[in-house]
VOBA-1610 file (N, C-alpha, C; in pm, whole numbers, padded with zeros to 5 digits, always signed):
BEGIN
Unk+00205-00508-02009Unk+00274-00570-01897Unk+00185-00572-01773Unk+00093-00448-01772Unk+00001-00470-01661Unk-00078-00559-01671Unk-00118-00667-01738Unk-00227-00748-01761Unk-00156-00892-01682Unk-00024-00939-01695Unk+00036-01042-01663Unk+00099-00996-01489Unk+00081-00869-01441Unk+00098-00826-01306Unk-00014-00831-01199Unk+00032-00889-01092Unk-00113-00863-00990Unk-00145-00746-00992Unk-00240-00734-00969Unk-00330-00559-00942Unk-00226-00482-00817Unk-00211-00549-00762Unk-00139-00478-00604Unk+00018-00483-00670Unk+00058-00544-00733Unk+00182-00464-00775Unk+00180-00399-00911Unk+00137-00333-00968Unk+00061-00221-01031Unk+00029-00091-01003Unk+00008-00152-00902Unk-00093+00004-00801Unk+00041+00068-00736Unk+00130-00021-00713Unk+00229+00060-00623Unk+00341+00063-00733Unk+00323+00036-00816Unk+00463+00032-00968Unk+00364+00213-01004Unk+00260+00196-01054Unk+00219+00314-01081Unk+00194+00462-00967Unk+00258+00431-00878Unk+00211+00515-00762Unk+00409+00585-00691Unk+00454+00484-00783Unk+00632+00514-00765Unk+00636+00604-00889Unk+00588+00574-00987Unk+00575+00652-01082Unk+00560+00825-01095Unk+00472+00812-00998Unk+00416+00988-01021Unk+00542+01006-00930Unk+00620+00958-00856Unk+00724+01088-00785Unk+00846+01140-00845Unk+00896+01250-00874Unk+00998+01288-01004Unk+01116+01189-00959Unk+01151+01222-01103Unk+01264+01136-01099Unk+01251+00931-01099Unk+01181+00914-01081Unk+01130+00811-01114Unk+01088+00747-01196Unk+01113+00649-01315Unk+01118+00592-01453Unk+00998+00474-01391Unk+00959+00431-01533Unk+00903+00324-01535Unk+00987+00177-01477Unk+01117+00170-01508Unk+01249+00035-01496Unk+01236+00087-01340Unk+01300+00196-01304Unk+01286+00186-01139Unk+01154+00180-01054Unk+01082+00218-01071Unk+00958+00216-01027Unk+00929+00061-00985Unk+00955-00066-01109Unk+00928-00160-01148Unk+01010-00223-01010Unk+01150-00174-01046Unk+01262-00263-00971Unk+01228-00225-00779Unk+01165-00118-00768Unk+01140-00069-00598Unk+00987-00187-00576Unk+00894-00202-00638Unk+00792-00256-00626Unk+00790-00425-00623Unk+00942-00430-00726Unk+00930-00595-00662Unk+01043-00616-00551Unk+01105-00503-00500Unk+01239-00493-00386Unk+01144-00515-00282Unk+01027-00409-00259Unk+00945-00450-00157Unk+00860-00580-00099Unk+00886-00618-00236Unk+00754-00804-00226Unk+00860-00898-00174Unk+01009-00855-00146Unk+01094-00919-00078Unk+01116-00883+00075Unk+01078-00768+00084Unk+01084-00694+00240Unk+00966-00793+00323Unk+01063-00816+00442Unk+00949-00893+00532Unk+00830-00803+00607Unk+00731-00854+00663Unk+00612-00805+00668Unk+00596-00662+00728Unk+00677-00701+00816Unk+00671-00592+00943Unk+00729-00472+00890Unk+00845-00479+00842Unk+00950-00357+00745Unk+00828-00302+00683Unk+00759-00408+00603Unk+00714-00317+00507Unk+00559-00251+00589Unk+00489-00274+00677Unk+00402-00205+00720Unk+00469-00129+00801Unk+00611-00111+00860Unk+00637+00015+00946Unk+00676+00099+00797Unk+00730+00062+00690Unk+00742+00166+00602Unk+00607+00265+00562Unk+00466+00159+00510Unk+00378+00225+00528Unk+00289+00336+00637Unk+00360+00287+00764Unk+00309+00338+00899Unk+00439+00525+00861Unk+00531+00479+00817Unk+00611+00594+00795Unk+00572+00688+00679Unk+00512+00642+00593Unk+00444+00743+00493Unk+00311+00843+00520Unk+00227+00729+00572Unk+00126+00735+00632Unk+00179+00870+00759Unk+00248+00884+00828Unk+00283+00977+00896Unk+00359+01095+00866Unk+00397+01115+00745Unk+00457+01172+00669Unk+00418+01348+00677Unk+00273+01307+00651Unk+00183+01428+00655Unk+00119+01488+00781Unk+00099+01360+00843Unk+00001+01402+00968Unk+00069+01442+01119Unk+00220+01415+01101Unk+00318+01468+01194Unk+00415+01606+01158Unk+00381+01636+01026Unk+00446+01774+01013Unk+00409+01897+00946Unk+00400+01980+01030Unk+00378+02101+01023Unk+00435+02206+00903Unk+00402+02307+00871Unk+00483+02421+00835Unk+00471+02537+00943Unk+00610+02574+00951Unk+00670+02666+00990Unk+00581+02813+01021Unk+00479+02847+01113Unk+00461+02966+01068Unk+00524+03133+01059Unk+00646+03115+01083Unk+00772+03192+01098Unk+00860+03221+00949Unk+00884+03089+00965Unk+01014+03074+00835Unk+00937+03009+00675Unk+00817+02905+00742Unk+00779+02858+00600Unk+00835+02724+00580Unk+00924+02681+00699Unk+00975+02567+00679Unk+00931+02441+00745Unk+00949+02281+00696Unk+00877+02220+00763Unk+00923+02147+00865Unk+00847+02137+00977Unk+00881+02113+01089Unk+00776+02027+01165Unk+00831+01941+01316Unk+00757+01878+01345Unk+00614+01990+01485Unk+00704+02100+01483Unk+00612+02180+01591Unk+00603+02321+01506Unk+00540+02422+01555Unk+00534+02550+01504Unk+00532+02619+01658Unk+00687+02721+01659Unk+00715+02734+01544Unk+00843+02631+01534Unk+00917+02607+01446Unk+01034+02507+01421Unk+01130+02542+01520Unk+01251+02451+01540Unk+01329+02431+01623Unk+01441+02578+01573Unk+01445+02614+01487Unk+01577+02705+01398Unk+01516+02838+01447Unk+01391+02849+01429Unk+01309+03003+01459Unk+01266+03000+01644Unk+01273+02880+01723Unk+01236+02893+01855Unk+01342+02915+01916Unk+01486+02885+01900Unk+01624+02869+01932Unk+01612+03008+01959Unk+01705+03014+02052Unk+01708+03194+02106Unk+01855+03211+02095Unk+01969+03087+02021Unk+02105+03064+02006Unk+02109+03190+01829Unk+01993+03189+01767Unk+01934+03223+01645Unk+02003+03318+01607Unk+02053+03405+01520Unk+02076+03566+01517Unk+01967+03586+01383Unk+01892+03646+01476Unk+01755+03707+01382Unk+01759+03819+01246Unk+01866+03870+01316Unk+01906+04000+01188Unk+01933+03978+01074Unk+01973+03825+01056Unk+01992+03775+00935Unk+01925+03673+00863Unk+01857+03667+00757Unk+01787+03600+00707Unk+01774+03542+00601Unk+01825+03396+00550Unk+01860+03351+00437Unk+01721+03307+00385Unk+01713+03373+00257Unk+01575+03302+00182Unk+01651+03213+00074Unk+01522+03056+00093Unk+01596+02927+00041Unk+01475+02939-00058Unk+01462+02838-00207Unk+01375+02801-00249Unk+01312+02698-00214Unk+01396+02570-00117Unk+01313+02478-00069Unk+01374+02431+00073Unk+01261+02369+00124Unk+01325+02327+00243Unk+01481+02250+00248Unk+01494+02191+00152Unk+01615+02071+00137Unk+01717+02164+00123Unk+01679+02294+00105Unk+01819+02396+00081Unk+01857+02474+00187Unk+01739+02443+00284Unk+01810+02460+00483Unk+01896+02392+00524Unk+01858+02237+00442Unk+01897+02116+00524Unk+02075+02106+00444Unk+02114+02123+00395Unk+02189+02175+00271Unk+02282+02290+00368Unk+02249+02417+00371Unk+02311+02526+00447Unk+02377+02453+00536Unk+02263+02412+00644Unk+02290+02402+00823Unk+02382+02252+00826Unk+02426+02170+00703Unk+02514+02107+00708Unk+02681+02161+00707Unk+02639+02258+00691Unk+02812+02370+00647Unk+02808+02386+00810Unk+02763+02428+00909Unk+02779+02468+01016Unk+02831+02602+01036Unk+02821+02701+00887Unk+02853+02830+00903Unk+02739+02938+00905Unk+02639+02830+00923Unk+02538+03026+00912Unk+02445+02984+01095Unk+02451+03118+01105Unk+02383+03111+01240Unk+02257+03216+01273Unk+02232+03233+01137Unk+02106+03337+01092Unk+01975+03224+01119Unk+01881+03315+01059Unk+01749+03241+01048Unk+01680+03224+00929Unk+01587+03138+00852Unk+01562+03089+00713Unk+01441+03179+00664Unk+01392+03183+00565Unk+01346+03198+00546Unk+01222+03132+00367Unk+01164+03016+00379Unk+01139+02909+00237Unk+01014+02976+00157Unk+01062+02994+00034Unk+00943+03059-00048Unk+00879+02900-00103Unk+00929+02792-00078Unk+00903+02669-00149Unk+00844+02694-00317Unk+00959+02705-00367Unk+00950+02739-00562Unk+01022+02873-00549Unk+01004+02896-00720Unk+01088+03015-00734Unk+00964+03055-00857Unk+00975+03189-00916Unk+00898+03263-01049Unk+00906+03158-01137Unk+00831+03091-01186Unk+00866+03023-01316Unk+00718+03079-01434Unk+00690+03167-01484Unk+00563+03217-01555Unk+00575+03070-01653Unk+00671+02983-01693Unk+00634+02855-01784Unk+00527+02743-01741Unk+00537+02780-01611Unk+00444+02656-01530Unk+00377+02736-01463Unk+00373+02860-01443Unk+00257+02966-01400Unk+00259+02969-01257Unk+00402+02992-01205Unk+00379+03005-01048Unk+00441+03182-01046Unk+00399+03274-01017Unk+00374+03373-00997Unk+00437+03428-00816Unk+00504+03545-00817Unk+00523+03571-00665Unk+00400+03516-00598Unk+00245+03507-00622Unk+00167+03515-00511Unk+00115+03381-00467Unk+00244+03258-00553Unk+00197+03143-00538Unk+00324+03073-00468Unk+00443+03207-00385Unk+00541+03170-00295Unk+00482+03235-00198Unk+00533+03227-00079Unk+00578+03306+00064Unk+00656+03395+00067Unk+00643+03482-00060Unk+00723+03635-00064Unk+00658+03742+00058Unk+00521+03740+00013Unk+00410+03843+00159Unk+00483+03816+00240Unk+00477+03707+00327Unk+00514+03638+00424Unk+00671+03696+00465Unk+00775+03704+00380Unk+00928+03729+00372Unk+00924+03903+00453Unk+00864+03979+00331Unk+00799+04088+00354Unk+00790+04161+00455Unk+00680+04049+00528Unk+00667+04103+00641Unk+00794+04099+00797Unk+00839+04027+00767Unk+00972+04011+00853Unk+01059+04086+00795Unk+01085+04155+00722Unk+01196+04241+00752Unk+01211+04345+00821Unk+01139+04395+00919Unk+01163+04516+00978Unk+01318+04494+01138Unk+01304+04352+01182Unk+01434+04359+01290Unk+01577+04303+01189Unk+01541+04264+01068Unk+01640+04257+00943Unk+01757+04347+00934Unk+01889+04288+00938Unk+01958+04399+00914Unk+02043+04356+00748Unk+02043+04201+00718Unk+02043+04174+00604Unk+01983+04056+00568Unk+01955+04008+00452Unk+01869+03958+00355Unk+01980+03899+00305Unk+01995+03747+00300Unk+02062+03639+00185Unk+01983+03560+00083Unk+02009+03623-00031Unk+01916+03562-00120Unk+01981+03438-00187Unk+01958+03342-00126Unk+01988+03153-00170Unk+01923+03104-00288Unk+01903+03205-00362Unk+01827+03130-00468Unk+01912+03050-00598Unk+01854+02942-00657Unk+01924+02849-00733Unk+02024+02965-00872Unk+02132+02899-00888Unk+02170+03046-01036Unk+02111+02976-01134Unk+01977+03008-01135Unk+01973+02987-01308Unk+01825+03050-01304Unk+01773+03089-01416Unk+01682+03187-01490Unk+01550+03179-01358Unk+01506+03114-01384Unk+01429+03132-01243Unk+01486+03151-01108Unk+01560+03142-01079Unk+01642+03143-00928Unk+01620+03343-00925Unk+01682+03389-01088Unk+01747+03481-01082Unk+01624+03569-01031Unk+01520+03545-01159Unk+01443+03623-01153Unk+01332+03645-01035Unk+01314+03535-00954Unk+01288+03585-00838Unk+01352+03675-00725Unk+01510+03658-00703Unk+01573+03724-00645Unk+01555+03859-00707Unk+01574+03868-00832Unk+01494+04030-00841Unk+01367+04089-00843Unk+01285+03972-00816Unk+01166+04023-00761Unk+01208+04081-00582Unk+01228+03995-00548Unk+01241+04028-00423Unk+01308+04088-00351Unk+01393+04131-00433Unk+01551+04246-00419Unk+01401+04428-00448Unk+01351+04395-00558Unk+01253+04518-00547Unk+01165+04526-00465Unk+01142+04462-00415Unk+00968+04456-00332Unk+01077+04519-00165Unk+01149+04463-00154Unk+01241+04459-00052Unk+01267+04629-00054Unk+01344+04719-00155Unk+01379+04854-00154Unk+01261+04919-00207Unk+01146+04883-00245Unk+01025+04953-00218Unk+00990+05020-00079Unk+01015+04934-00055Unk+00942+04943+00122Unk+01073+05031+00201Unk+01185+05081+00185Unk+01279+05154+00226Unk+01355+05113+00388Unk+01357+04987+00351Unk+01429+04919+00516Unk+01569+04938+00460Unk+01601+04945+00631Unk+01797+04956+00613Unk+01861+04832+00601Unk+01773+04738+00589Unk+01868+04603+00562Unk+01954+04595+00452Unk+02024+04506+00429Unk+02120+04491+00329Unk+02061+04363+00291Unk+02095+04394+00124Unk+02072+04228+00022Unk+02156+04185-00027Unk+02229+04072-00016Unk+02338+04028-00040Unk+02265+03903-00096Unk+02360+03844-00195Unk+02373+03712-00284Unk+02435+03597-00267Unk+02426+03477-00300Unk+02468+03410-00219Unk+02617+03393-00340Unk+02708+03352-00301Unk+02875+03390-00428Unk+02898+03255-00571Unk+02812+03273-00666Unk+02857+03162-00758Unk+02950+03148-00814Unk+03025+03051-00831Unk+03148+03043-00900Unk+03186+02874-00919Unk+03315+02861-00921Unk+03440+02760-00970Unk+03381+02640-00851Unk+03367+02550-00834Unk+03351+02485-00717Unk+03488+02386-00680Unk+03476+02362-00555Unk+03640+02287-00518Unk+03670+02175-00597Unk+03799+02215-00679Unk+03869+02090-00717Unk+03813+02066-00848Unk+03763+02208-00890Unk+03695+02170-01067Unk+03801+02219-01101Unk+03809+02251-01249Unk+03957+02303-01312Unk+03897+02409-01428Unk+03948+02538-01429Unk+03930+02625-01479Unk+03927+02615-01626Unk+03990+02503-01667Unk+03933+02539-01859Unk+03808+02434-01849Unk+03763+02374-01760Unk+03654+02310-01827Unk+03481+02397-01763Unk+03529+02472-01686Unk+03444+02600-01644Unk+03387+02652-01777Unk+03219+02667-01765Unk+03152+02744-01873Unk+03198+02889-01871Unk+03146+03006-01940Unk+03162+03121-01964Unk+03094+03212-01828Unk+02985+03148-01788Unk+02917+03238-01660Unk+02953+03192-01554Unk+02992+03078-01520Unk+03041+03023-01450Unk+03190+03125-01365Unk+03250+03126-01505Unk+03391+03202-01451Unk+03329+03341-01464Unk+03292+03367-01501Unk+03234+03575-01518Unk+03172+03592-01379Unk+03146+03484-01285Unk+03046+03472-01155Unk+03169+03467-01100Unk+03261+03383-01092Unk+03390+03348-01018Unk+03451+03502-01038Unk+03477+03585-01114Unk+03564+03644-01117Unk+03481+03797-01065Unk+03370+03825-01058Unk+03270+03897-01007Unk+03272+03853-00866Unk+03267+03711-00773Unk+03272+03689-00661Unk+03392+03681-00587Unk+03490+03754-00645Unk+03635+03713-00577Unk+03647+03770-00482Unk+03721+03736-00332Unk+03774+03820-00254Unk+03902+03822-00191Unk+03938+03905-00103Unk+04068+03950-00068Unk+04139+03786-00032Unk+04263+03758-00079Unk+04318+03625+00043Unk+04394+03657+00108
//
């Protein structure tokens, strides 16, 4: 099919490609959506990629990305520092601070343990976590529930009571989500629900 395609729509069919989640059929269908976008759209889109990188920072506080260092969440003095939610990715700040219930501060390992793909604690911002806990009075561990989520949180639940701080580690509560219905709930699912229950 590449032989009967211009080179320039190729280059950008194969370049939609490498980003996850992205098929060959969509890739295809975004590359000729754009050869319909008028000129200007599409060079401020490029002017927007193109800036993508060169306008944002990471966090040297939290780890998160931002357009200044340090970020707007860690410069805020509205902040309550004592508390500190560790996310696996930035999108899981952006995620939280849509609830409008936490008024702590973040903390992004960006990934979690996965030894299948060979990312290792020393290839997150665990050091980094580490070292901020001493004005800590608790630790929210946001990590995804499933086998890697877990097993980092118990990395970091140990490295954490190594070091003998009085903070507290708390989990973030998995269970039933609104408006699902209890027989079609898996087995851990409800064993999490019924482990996370509290007073009403």
């Amino acid at each position: 099919m590449s032989r009967i395609l211009p080179k320039a729509v190729s280059k950008v069919i194969e370049s939609f490609e490498r980003l996850p989640g992205i098929g060959p059929k969509t890739a295809t269908r975004l590359a000729f959506y754009l050869l319909h976008v008028p000129q200007e759209e599409l060079d401020q889109f490029a002017k927007h990629l193109s800036d993508l990188k060169a306008n944002t920072v990471l966090c040297s506080v939290c780890k998160n990305i931002a357009e200044e260092d340090p970020c707007t969440i860690c410069a805020s003095p509205a902040r309550d520092r004592s508390i500190i939610c560790v996310v696996e990715q930035p999108t899981d700040v952006l995620a939280l601070e849509r609830t409008g219930k936490f008024n702590g501060v973040y903390h992004v390992l960006h990934g979690s343990i996965d030894p299948l793909n060979n990312i290792g604690p020393d290839e997150l911002y665990i050091a980094d976590l580490l070292k901020r806990l001493k004005p800590a009075e608790e630790i929210i561990l946001a990590m995804n529930p499933n086998m890697e989520g877990e097993a980092t949180a118990m990395y970091i639940t140990k490295q954490i009571k190594t070091r003998n701080t009085k903070c507290a580690i708390t989990r973030l509560a998995h269970g039933l989500p609104v408006g699902a219905d209890i027989e079609y709930a898996d087995e851990v699912t409800l064993s999490r629900a019924l482990e996370g229950r509290r007073e009403y």
